[in-house]
VEXZABA-944761 format. One line per 3 residues: their letters; for each residue x, y, z of C-alpha. Coordinates in steps of 0.5 Angstrom, whole numbers. Layout:
! VEXZABA-944761
a	X/Y/Z; ... .
***
This chain:
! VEXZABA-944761
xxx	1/-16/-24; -3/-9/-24; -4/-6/-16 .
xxx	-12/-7/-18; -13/-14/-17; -7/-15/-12 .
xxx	-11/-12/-7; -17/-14/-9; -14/-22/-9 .
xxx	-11/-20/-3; -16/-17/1; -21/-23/-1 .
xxx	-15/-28/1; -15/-26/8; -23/-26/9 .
xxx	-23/-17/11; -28/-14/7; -27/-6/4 .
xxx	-29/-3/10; -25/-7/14; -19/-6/10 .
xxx	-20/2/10; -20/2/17; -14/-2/18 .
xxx	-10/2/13; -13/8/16; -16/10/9 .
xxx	-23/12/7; -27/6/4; -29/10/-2 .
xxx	-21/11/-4; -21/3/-2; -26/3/-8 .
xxx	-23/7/-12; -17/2/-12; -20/-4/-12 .
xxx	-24/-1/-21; -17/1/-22; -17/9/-23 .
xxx	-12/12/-26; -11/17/-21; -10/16/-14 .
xxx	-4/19/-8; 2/14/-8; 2/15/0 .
xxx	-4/12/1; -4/7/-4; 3/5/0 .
xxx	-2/5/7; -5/0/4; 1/-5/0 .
xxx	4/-6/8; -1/-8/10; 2/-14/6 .
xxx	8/-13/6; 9/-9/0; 11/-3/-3 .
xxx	10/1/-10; 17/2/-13; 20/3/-20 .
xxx	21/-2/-24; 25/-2/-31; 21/-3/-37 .
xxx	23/-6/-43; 24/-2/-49; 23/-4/-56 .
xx	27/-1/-61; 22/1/-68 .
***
């Protein structure tokens, strides 16, 4: 699952609005916003703040290759 729809399915799921879920990641709500519509260019560290409050994290995980 992309990060996008994880926080907003997330977020919903325990009823807090954007503003309540910046507050409590201590982010502002426009890069709440800017998370949730899936930009393509955000810092790792606040997107972090965010995912432990769910217990989760960005990580790395390995990708298939597909030999041509």
């Amino acid at each position: 699952m992309k990060i996008a729809p994880y926080i907003k399915e997330k977020r919903k799921r325990l009823g807090l609005t954007q503003t309540d879920l910046a507050e409590k990641a201590g982010v502002g709500l426009r890069f709440v916003r800017d998370l949730e519509q899936g930009k393509a260019t955000l810092r790792l560290d606040k997107v972090n703040q965010i995912l432990e409050l769910f217990g989760s994290e960005v990580g790395v995980i390995r990708k298939e290759v597909v030999d041509e």
